[in-house]
PDB file of N, CA, C and O in Angstrom:
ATOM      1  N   UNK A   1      93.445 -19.228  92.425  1.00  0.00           N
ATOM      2  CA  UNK A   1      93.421 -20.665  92.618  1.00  0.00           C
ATOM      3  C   UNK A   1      93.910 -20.975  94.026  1.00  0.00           C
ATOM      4  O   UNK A   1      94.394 -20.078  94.717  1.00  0.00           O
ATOM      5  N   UNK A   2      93.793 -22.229  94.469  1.00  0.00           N
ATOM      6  CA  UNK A   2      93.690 -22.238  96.015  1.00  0.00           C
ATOM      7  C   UNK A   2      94.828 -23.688  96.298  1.00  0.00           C
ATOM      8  O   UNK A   2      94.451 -24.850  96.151  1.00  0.00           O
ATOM      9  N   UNK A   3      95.927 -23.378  96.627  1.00  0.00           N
ATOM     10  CA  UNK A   3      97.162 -24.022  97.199  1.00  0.00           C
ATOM     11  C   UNK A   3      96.609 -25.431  97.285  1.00  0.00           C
ATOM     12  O   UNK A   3      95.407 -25.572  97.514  1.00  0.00           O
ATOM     13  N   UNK A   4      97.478 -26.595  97.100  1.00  0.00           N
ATOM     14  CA  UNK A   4      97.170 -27.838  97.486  1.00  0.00           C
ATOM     15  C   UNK A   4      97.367 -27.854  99.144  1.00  0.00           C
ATOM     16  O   UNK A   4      98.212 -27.328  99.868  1.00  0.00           O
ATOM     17  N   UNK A   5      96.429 -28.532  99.365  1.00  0.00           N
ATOM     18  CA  UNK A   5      96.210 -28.354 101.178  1.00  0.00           C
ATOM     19  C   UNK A   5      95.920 -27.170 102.151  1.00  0.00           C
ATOM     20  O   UNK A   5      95.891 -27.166 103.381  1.00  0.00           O
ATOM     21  N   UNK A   6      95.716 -26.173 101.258  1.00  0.00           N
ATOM     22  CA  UNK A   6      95.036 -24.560 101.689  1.00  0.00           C
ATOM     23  C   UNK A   6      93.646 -24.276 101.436  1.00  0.00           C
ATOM     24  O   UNK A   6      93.038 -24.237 100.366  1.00  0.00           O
ATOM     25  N   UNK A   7      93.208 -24.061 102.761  1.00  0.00           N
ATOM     26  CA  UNK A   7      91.823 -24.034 103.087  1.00  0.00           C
ATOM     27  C   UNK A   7      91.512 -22.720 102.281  1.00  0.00           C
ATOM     28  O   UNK A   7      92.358 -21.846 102.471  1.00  0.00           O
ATOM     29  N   UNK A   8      90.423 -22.356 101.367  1.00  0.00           N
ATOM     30  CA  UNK A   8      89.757 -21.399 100.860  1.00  0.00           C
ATOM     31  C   UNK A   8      89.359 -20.469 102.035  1.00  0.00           C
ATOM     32  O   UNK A   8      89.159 -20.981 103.137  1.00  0.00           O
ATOM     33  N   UNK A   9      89.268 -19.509 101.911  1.00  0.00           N
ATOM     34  CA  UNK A   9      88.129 -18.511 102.309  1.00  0.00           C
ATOM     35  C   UNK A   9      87.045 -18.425 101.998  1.00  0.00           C
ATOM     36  O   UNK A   9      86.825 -18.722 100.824  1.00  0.00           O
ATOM     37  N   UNK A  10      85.981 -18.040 102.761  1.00  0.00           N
ATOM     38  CA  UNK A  10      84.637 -18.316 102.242  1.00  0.00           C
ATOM     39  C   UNK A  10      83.894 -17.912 100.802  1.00  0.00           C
ATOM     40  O   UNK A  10      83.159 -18.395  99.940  1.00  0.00           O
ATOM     41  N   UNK A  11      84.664 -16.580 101.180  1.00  0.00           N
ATOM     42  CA  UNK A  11      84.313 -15.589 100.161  1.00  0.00           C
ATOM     43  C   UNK A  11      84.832 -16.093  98.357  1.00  0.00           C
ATOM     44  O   UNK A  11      84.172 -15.910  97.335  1.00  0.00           O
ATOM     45  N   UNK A  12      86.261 -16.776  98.488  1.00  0.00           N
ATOM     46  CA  UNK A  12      86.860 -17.194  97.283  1.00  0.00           C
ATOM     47  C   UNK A  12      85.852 -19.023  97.033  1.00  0.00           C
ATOM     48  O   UNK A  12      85.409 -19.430  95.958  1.00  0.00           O
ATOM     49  N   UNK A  13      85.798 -19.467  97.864  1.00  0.00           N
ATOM     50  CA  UNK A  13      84.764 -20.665  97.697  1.00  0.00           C
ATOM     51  C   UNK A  13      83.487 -20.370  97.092  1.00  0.00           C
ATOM     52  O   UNK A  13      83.071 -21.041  96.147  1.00  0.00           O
ATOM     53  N   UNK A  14      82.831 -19.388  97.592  1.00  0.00           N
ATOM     54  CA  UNK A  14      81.536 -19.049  96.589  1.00  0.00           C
ATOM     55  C   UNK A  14      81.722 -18.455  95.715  1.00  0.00           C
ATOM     56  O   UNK A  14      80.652 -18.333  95.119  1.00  0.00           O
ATOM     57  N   UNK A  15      82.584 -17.903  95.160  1.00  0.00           N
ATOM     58  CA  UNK A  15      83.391 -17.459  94.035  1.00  0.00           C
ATOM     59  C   UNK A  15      83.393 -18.485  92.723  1.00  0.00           C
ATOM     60  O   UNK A  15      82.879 -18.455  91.605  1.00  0.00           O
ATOM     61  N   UNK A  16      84.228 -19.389  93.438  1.00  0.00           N
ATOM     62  CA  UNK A  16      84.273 -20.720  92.287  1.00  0.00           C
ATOM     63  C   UNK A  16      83.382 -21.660  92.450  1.00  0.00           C
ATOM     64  O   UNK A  16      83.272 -22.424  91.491  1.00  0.00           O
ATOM     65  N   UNK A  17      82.569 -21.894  93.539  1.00  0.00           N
ATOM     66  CA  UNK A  17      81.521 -22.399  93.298  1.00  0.00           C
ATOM     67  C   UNK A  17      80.722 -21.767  91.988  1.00  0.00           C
ATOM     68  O   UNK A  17      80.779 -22.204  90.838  1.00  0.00           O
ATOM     69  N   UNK A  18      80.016 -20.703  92.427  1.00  0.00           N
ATOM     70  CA  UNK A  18      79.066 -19.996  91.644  1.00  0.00           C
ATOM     71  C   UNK A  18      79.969 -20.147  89.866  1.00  0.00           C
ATOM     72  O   UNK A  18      79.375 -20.547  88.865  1.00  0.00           O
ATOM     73  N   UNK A  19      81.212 -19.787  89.880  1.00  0.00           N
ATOM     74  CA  UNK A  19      81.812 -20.155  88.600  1.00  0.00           C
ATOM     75  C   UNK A  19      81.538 -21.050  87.689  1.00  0.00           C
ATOM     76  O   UNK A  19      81.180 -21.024  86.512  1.00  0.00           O
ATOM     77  N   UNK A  20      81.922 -22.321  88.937  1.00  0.00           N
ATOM     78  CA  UNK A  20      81.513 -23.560  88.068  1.00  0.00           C
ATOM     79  C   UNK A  20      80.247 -24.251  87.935  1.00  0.00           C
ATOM     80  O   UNK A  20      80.049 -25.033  87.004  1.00  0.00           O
ATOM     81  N   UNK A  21      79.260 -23.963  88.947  1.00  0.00           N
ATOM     82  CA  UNK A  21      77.840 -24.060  88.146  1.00  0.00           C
ATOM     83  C   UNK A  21      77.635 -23.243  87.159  1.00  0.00           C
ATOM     84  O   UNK A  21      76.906 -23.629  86.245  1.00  0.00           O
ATOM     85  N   UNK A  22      78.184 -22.019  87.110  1.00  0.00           N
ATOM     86  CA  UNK A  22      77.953 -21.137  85.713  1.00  0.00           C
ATOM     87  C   UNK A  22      77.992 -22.079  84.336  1.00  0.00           C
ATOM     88  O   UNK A  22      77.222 -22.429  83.441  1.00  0.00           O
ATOM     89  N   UNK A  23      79.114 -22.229  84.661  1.00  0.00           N
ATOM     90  CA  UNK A  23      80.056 -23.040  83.482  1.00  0.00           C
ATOM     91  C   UNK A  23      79.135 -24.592  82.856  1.00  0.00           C
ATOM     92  O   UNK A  23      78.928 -25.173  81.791  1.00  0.00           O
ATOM     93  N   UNK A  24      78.802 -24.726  84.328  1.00  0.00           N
ATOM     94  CA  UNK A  24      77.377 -26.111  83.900  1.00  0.00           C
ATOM     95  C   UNK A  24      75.937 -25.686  83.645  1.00  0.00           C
ATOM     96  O   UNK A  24      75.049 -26.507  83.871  1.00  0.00           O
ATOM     97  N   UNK A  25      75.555 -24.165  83.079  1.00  0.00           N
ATOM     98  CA  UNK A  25      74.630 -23.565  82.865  1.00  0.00           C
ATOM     99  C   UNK A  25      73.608 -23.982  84.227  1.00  0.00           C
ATOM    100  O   UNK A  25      72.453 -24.364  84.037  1.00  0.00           O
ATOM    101  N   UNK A  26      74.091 -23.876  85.349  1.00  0.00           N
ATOM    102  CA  UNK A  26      73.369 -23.657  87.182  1.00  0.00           C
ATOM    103  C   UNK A  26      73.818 -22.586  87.773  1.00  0.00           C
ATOM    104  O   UNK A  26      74.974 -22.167  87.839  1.00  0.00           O
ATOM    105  N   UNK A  27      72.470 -21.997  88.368  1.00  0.00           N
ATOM    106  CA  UNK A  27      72.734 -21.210  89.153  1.00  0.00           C
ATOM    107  C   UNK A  27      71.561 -21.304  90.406  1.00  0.00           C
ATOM    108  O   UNK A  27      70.362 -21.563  90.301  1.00  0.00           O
ATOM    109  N   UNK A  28      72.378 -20.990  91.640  1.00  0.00           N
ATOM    110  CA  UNK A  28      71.793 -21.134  92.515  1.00  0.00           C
ATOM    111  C   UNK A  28      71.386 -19.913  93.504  1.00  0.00           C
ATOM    112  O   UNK A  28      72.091 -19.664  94.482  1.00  0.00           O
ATOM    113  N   UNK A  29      70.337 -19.239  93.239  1.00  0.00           N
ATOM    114  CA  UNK A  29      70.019 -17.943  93.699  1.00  0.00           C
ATOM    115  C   UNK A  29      69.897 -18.186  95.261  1.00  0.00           C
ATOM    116  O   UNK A  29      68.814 -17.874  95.756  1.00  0.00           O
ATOM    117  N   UNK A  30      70.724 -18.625  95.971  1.00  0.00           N
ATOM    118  CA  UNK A  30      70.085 -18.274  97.170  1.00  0.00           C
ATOM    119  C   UNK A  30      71.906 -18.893  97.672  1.00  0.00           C
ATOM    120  O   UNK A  30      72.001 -19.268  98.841  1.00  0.00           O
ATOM    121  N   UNK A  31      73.123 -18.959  96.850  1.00  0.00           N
ATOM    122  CA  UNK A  31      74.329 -19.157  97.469  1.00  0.00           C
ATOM    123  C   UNK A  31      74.982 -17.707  97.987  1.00  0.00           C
ATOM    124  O   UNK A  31      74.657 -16.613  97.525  1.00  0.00           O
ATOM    125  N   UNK A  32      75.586 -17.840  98.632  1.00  0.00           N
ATOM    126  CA  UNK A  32      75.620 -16.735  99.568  1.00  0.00           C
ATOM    127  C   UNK A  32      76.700 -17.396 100.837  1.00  0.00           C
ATOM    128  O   UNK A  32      76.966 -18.538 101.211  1.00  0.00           O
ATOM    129  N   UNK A  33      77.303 -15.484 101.401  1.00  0.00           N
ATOM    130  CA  UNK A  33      78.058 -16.318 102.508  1.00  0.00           C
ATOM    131  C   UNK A  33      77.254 -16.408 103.639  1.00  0.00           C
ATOM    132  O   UNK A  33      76.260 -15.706 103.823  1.00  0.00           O
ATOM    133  N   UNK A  34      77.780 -17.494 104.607  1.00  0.00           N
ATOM    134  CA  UNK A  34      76.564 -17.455 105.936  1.00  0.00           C
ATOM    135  C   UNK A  34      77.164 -16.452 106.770  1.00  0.00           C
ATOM    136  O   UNK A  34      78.379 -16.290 106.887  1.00  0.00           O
ATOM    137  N   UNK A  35      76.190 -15.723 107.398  1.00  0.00           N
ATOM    138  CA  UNK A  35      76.568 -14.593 108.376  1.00  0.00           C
ATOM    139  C   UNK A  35      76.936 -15.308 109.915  1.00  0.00           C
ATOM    140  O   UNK A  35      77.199 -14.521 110.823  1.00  0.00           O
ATOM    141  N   UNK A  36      76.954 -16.563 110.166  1.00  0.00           N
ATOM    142  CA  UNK A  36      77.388 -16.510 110.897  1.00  0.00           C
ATOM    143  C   UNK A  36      79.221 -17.366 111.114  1.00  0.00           C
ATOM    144  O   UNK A  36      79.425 -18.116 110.160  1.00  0.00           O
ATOM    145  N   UNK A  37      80.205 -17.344 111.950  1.00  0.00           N
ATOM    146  CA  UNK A  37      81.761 -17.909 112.335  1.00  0.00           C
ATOM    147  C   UNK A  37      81.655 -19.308 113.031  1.00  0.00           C
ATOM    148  O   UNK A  37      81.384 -19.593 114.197  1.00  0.00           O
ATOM    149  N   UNK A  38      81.939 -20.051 112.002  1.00  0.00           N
ATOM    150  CA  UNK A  38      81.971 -21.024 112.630  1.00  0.00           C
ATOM    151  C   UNK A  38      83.582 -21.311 113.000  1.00  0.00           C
ATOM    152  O   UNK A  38      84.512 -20.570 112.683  1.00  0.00           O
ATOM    153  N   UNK A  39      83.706 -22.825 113.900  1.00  0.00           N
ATOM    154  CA  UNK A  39      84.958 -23.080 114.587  1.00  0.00           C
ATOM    155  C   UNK A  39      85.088 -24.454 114.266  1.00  0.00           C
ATOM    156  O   UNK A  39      84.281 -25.317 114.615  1.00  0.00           O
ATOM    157  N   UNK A  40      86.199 -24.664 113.540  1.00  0.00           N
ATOM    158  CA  UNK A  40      86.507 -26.126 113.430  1.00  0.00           C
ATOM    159  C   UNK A  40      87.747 -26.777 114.042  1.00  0.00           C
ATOM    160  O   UNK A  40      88.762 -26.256 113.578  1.00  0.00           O
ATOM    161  N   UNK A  41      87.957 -27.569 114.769  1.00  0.00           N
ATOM    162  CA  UNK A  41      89.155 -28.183 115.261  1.00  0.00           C
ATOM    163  C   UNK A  41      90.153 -27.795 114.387  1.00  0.00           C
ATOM    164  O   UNK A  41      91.064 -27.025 114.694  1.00  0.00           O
ATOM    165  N   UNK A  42      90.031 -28.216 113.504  1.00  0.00           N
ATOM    166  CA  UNK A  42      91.400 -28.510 112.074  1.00  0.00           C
ATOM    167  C   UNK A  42      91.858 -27.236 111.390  1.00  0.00           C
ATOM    168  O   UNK A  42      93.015 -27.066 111.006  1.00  0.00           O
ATOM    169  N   UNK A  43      90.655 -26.149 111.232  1.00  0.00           N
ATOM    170  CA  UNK A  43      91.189 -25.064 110.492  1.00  0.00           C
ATOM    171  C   UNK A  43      90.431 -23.787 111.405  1.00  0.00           C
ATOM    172  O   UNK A  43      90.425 -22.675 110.878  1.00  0.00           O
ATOM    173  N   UNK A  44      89.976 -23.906 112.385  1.00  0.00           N
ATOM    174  CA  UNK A  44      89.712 -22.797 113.295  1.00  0.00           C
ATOM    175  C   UNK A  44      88.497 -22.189 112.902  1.00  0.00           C
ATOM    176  O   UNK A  44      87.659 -22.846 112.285  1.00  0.00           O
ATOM    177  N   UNK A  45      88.284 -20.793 113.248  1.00  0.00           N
ATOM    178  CA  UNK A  45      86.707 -20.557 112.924  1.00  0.00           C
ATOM    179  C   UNK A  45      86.835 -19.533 111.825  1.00  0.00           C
ATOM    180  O   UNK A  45      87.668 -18.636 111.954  1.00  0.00           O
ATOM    181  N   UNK A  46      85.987 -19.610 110.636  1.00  0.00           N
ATOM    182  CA  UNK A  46      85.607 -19.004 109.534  1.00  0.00           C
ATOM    183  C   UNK A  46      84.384 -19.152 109.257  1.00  0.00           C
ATOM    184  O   UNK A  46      83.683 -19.640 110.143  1.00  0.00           O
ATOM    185  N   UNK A  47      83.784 -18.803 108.029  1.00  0.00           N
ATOM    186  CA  UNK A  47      82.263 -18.742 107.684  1.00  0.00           C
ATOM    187  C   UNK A  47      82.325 -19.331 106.670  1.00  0.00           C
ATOM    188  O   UNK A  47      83.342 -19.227 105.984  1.00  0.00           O
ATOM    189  N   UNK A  48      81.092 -20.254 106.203  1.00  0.00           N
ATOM    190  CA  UNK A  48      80.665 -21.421 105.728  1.00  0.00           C
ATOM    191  C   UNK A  48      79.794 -20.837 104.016  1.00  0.00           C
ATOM    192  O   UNK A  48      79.483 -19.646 104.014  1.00  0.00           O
ATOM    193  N   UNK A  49      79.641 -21.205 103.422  1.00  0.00           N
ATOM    194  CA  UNK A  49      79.137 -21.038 102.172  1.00  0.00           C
ATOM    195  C   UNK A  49      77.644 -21.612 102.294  1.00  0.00           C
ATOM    196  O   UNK A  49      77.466 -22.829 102.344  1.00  0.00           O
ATOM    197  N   UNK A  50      76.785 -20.885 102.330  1.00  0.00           N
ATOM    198  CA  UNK A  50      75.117 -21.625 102.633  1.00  0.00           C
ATOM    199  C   UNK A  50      74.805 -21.011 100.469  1.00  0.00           C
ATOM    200  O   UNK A  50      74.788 -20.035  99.719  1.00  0.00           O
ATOM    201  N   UNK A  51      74.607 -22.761 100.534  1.00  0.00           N
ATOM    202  CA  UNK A  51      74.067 -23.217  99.419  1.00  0.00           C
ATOM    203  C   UNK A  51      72.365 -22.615  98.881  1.00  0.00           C
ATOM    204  O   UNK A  51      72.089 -22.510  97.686  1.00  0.00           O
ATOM    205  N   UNK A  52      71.566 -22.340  99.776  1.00  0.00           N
ATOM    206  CA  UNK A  52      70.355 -21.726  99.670  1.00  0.00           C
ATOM    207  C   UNK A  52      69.239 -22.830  99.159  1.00  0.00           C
ATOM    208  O   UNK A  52      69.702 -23.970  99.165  1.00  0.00           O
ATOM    209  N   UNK A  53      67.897 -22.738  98.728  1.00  0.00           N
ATOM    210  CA  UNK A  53      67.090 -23.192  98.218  1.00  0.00           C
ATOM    211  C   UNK A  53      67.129 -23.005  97.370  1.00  0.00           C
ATOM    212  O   UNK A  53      67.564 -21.950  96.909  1.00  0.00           O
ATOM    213  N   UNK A  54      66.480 -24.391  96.432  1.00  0.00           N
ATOM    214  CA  UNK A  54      66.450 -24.502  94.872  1.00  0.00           C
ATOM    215  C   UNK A  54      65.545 -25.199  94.349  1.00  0.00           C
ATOM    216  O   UNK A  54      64.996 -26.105  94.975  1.00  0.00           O
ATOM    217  N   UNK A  55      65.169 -24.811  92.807  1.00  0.00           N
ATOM    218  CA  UNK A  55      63.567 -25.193  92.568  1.00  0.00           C
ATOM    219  C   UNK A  55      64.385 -26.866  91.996  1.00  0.00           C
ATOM    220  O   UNK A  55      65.524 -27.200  91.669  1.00  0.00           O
ATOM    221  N   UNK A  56      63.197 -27.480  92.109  1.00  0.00           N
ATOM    222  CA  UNK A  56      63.548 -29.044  91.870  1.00  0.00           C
ATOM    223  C   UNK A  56      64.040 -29.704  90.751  1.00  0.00           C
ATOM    224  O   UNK A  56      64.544 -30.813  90.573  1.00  0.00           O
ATOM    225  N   UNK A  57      63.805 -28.863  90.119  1.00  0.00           N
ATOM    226  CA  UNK A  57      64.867 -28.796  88.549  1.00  0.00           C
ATOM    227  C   UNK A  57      66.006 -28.592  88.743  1.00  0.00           C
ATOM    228  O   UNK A  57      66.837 -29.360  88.258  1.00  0.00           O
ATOM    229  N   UNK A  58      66.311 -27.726  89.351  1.00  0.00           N
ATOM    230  CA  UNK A  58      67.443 -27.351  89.667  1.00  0.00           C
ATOM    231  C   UNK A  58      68.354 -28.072  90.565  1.00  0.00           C
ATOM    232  O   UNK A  58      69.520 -27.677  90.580  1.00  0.00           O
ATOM    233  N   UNK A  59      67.971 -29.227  91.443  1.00  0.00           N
ATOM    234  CA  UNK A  59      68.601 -29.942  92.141  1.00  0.00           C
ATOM    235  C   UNK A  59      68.840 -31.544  91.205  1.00  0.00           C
ATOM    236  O   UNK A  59      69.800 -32.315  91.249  1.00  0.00           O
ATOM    237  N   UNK A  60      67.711 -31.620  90.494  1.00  0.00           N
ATOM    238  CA  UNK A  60      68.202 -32.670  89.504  1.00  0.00           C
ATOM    239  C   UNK A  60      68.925 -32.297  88.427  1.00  0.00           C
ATOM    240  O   UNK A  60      69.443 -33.218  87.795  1.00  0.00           O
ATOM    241  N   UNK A  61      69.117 -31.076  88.008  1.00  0.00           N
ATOM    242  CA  UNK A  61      70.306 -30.668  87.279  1.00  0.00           C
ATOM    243  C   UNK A  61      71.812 -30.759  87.727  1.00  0.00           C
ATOM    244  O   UNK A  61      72.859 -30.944  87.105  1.00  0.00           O
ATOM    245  N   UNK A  62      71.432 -30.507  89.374  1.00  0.00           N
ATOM    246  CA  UNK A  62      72.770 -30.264  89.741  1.00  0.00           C
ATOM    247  C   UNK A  62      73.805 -31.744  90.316  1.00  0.00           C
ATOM    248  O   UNK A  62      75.006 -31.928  90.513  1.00  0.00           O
ATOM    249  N   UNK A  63      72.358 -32.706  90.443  1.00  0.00           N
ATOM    250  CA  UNK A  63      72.716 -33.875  90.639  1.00  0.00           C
ATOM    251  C   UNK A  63      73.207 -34.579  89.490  1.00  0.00           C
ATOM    252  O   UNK A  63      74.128 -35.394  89.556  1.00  0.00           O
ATOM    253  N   UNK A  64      72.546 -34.242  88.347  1.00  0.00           N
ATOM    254  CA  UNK A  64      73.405 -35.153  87.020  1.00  0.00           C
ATOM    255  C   UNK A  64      74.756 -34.524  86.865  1.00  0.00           C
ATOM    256  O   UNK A  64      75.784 -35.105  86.515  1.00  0.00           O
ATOM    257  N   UNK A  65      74.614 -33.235  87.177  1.00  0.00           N
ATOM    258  CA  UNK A  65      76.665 -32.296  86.555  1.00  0.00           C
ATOM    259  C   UNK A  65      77.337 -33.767  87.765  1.00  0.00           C
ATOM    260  O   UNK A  65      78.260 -34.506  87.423  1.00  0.00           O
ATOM    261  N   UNK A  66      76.587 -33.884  89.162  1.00  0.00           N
ATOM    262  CA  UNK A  66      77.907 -34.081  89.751  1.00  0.00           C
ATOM    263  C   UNK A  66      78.070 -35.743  89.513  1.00  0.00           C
ATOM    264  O   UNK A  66      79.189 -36.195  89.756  1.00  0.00           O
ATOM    265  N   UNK A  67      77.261 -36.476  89.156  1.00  0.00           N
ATOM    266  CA  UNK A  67      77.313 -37.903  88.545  1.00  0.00           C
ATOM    267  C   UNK A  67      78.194 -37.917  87.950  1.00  0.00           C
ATOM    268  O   UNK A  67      79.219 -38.467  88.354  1.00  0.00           O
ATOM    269  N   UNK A  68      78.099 -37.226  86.602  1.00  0.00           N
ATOM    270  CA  UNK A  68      78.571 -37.063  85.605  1.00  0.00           C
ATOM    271  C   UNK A  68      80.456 -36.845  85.900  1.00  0.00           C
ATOM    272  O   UNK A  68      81.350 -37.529  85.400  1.00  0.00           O
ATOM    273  N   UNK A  69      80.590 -35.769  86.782  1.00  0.00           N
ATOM    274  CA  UNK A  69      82.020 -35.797  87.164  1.00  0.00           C
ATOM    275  C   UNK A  69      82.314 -37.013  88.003  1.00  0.00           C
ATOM    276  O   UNK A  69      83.443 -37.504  87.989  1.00  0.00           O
ATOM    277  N   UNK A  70      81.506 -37.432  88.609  1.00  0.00           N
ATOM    278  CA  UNK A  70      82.086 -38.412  89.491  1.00  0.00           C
ATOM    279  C   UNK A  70      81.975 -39.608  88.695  1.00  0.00           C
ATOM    280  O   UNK A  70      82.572 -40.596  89.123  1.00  0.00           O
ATOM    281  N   UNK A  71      81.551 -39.676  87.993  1.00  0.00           N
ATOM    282  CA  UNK A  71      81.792 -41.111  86.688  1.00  0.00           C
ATOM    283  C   UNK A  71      82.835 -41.068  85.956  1.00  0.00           C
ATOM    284  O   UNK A  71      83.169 -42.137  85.444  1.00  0.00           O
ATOM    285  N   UNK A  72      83.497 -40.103  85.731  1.00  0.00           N
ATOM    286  CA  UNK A  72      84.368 -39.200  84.953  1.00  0.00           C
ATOM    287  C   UNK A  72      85.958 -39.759  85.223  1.00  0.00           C
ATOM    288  O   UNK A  72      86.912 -39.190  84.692  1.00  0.00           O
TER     289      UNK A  72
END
């Protein structure tokens, strides 16, 4: 689990990503870490979680889970 105000690692972010679409019966075959370092003012440079392409079902699935929490 990841500290209040502690930036994840990439690697533990697609971790629980991929978890919790599990958990919402989604999966997104094309999440993955990005190969390339990025640099941010605030937390310096690390690598980014690329979400991938998804069939269109799959993006209106993933749009109702997050309604749904955000109505919540």
């Amino acid at each position: 689990m990841i500290a209040a105000g502690a930036a994840p690692d990439a690697t533990e972010a697609a971790h629980l990503l991929a978890s919790a679409l599990a958990d919402a019966g989604i999966c997104l075959p094309g999440l993955r870490l990005d190969p390339h370092v990025w640099d941010t003012p605030d937390e310096g440079p690390g690598r980014l979680v690329a979400l991938g392409a998804v069939h269109p079902r799959t993006a209106v699935e993933l749009a109702t889970v997050i309604r749904r929490g955000a109505a919540s």
